[in-house]
C-alpha positions as CSV (number, residue, x, y, z in Angstrom):
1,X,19.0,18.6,192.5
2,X,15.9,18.4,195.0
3,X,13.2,20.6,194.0
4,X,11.0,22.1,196.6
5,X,7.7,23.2,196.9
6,X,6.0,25.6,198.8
7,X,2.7,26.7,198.4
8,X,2.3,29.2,201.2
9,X,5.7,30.8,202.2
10,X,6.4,33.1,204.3
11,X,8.7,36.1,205.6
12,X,9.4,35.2,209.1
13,X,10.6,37.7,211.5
14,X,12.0,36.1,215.0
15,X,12.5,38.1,217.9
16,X,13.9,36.6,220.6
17,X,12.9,37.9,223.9
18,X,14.0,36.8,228.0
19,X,10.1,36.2,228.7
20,X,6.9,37.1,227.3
21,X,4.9,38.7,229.3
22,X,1.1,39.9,228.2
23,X,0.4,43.5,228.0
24,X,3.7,44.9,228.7
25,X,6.3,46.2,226.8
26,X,8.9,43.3,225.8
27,X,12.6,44.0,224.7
28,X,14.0,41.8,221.9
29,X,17.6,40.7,222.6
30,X,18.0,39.6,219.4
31,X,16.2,39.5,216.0
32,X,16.1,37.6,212.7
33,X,14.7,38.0,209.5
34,X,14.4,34.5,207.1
35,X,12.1,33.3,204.0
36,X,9.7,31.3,205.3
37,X,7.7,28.1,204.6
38,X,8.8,24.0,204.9
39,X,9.2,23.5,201.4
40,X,11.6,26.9,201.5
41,X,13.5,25.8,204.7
42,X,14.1,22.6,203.0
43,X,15.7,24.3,200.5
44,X,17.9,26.7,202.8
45,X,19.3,23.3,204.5
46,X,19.7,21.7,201.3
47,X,21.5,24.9,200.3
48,X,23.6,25.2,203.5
49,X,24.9,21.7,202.6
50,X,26.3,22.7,199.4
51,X,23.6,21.0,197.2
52,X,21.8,22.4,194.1
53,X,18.4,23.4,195.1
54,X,15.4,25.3,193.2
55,X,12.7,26.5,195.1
56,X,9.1,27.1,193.3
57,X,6.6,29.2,195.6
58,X,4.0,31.9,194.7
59,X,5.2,35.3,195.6
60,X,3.4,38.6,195.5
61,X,4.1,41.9,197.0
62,X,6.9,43.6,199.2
63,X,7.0,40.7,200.9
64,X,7.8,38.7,198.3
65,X,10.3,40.6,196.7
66,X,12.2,40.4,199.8
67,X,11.4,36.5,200.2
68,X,13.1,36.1,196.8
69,X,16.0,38.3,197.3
70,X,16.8,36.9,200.5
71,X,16.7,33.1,199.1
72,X,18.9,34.4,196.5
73,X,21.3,35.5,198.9
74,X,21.4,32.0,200.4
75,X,22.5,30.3,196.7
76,X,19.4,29.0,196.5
77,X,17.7,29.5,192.6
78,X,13.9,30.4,193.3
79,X,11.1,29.8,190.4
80,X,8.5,32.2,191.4
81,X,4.8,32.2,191.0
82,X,3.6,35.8,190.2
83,X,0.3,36.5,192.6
84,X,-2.1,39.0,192.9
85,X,-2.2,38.9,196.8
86,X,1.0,39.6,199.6
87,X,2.9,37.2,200.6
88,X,2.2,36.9,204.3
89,X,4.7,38.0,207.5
90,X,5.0,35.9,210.2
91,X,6.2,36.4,213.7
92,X,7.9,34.0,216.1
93,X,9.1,35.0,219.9
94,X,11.5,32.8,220.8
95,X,12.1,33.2,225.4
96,X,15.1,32.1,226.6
97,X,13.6,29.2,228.5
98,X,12.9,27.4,225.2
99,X,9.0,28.1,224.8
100,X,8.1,29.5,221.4
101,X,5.3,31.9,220.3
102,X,4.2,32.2,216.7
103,X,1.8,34.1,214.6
104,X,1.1,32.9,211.6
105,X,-0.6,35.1,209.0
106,X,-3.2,33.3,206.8
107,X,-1.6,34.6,203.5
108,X,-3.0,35.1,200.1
109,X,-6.0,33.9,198.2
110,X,-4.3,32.0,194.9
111,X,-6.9,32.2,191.8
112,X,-7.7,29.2,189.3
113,X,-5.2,30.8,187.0
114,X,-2.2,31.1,189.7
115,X,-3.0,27.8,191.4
116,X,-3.1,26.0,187.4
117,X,0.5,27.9,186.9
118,X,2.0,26.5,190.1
119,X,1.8,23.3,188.8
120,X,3.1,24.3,185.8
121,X,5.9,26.0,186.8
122,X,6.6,22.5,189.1
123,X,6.4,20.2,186.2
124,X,9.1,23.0,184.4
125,X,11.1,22.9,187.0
126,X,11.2,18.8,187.5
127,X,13.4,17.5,184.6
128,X,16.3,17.9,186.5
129,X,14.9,17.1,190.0
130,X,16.7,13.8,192.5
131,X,13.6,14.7,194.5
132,X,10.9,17.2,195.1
133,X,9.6,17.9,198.5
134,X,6.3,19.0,198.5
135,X,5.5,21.0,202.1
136,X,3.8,23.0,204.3
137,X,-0.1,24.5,204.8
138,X,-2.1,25.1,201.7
139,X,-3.4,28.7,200.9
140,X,-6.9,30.1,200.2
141,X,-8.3,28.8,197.1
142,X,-6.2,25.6,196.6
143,X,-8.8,22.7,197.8
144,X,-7.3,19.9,200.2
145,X,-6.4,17.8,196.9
146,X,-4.4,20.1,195.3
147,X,-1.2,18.1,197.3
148,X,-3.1,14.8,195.4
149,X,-2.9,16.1,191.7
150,X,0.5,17.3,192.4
151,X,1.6,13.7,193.3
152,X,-0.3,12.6,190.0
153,X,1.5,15.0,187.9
154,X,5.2,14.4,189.4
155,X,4.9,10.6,189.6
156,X,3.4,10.9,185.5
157,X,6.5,13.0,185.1
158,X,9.1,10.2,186.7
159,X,9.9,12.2,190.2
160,X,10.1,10.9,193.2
161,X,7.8,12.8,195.8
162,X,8.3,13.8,199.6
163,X,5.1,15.2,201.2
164,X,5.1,16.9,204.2
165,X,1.5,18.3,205.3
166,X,-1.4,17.5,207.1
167,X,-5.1,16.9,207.7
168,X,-6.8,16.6,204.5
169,X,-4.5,17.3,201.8
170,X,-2.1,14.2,203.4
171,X,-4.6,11.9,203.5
172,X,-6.3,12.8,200.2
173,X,-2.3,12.7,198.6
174,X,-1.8,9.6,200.0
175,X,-4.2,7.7,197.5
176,X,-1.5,9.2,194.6
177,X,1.2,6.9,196.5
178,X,4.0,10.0,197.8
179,X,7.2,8.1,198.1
180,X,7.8,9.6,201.3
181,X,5.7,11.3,204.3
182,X,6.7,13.1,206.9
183,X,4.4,13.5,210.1
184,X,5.0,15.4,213.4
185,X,3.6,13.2,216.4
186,X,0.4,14.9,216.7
187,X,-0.3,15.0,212.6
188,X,0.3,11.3,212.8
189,X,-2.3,11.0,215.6
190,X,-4.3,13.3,213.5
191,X,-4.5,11.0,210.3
192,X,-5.3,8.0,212.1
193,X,-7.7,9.5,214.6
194,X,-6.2,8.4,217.8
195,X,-3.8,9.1,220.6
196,X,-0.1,8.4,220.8
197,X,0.9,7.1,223.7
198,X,4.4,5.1,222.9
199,X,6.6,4.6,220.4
200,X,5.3,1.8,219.4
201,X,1.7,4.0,218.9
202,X,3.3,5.7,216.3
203,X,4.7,2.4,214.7
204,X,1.5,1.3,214.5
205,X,0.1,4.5,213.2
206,X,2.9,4.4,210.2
207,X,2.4,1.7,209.2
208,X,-1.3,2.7,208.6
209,X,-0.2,5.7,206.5
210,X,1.7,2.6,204.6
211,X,-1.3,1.0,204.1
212,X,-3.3,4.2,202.8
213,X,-0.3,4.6,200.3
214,X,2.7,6.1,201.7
215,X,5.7,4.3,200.7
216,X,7.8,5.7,203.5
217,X,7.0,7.6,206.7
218,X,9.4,9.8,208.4
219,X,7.9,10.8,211.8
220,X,9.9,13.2,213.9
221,X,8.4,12.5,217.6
222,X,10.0,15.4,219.1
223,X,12.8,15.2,222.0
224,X,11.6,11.2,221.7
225,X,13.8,11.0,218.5
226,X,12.7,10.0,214.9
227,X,11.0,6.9,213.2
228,X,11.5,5.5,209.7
229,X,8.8,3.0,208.3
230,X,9.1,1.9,204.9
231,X,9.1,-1.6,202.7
232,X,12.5,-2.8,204.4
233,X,11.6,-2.4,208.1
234,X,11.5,0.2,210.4
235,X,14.1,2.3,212.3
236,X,14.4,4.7,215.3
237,X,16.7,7.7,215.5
238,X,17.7,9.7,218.3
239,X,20.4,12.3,219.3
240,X,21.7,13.9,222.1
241,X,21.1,17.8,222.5
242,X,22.2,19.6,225.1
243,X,20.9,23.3,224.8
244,X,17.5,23.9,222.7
245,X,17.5,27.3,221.2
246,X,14.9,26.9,218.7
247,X,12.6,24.6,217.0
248,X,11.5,26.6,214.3
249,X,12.9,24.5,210.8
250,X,13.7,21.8,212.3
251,X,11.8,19.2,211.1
252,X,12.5,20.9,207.0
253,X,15.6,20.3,207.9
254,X,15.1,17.1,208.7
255,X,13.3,16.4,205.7
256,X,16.8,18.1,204.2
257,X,19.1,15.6,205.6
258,X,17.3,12.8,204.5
259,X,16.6,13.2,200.8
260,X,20.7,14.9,201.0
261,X,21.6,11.3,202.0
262,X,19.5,9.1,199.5
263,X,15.6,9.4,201.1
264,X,16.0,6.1,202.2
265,X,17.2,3.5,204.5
266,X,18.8,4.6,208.0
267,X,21.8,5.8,206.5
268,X,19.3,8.8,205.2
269,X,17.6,8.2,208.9
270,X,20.9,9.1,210.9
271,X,21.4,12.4,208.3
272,X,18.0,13.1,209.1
273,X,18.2,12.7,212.8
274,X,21.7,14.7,212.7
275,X,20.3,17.2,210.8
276,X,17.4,17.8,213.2
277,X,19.1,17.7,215.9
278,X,21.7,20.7,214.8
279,X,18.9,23.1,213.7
280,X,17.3,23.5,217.2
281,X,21.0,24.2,218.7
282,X,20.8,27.4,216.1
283,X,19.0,30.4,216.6
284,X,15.6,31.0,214.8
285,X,14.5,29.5,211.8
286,X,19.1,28.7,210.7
287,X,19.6,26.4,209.0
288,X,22.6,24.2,209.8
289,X,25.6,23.7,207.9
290,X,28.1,20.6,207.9
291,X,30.3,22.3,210.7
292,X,26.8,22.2,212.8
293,X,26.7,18.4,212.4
294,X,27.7,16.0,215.4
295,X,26.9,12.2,213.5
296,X,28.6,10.6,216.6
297,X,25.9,11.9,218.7
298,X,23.4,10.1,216.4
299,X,22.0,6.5,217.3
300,X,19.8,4.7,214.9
301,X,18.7,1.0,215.3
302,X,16.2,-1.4,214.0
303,X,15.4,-2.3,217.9
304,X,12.9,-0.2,218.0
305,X,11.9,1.0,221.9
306,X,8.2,0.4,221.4
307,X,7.3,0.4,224.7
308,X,9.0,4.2,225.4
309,X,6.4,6.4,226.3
310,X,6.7,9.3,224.2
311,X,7.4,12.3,226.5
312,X,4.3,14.5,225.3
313,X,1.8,11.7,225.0
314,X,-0.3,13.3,221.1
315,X,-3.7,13.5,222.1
């Protein structure tokens, strides 16, 4: 079973429009409605794969009612973490062209007493757990180590931790020792305080989140591909895609595809890769099934292209 964690979900609406145009009245050609969040699109993927996945994640309002109902709907089992404040709407506006707009609301203030019972409800939930995935944006009132004493607590409990944030909280976690990380490009540049250029850039820059205390990094680098950095050496991923639709999800379900196949190795690389690469052919924030899967389009080797410039050079 992986457990996930998401400390800020979301309901996110997706409207998907020909162009956006400021100040004038835009017609949606299509629209979605999904839970929102990493550590709950993690679970969706893990879900559309047919694995056993519980989801903890504080919920308060309309909006989380309607979170919970429509994670229930997907088979996934949701822990939820009664608040005093609404879980927040977000918007995405998805053009046909492939550029993506999003608003993201700041969501609710969690109290001492809510932030103390979302632990609590994590270590509850953990007996059972392959994995828990710890991810996305903190809310107000949980300070930038709340991601550290959640480590603490899962690694005292026996669990085996993927993180995926930023800023801050990842750097402040990484002292706890998370089994696995999982930077963008430009949160990678952001923890070690320089530019990307390459590929090798970001080599260099995982292996510095090694040093600080990751065992692992998983660092999706875009249309470049994905990197894998642990113990045993280091791998790069990459897949062919012909049509983007949307980008929204893909790296949860990433995230999904590698702890599905292990959460190591590049076995758990490829699954990652394939499973990345499948979520932006879907519209919105779906997550992809099996069917959706094309493993021959995968390459993963331990020649690394460290010379590659990466095509959006992370400043």
């Amino acid at each position: 079973m992986i457990l996930t964690v998401t400390p800020n979900p979301s309901l996110d609406r997706t409207y998907e429009v020909p162009a956006l145009e400021r100040g004038e009245v835009v017609r949606a050609t299509g629209e979605r409605m999904d839970p929102g969040g990493k550590g709950v699109n993690v679970s969706r993927a893990v879900a559309a794969a047919g694995r056993r996945t519980v989801a903890v994640l504080p919920l308060g309002g309309a909006p989380g009612a309607l979170v919970a109902d429509l994670l229930a709907a997907q088979g996934i089992e949701v822990a939820p973490v009664p608040v005093a404040g609404d879980t927040r709407s977000n918007i995405a506006l998805a053009e046909a062209d492939g550029v993506l707009t999003k608003i993201n609301a700041p969501g609710p203030e969690l109290s001492a007493a809510e932030q103390e019972l979302l632990l609590e409800t994590v270590r509850e939930q953990s007996r059972d757990a392959d994995w828990i995935a710890c991810c996305g944006s903190l809310p107000r009132g949980l300070a930038p180590s709340w991601y550290a004493d959640l480590v603490a607590r899962a690694h005292a409990a026996g669990a085996r931790i993927a993180l995926d944030t930023s800023g801050p909280a990842l750097l402040r976690a990484l002292r706890e020792r998370p089994d696995v990380v999982k930077p963008n490009a430009e949160e990678l540049a952001e923890a070690v305080g320089r530019p990307l250029a390459t590929v090798g850039d970001a080599v260099k820059a995982a292996e510095e989140l090694r040093g600080l205390g990751a065992g692992a990094v998983l660092a999706s680098l875009g249309a470049d591909g994905q990197l894998l950095v642990d113990g045993a050496g280091t791998w790069f991923g990459s897949a062919r895609v012909d049509t983007v639709r949307s980008n929204v999800g893909a790296g949860d379900a990433s995230l999904a595809g590698f702890l599905i196949a292990g959460g190591s190795g590049p076995e758990a690389l490829a699954s990652a890769v394939a499973h990345g690469a499948a979520a932006v052919r879907l519209p919105g924030s779906v997550m992809p099934t099996p069917a959706d899967l094309d493993p021959a389009a995968v390459t993963v080797t331990a020649d690394v292209p460290v010379d590659r410039a990466l095509k959006e050079p992370v400043t």
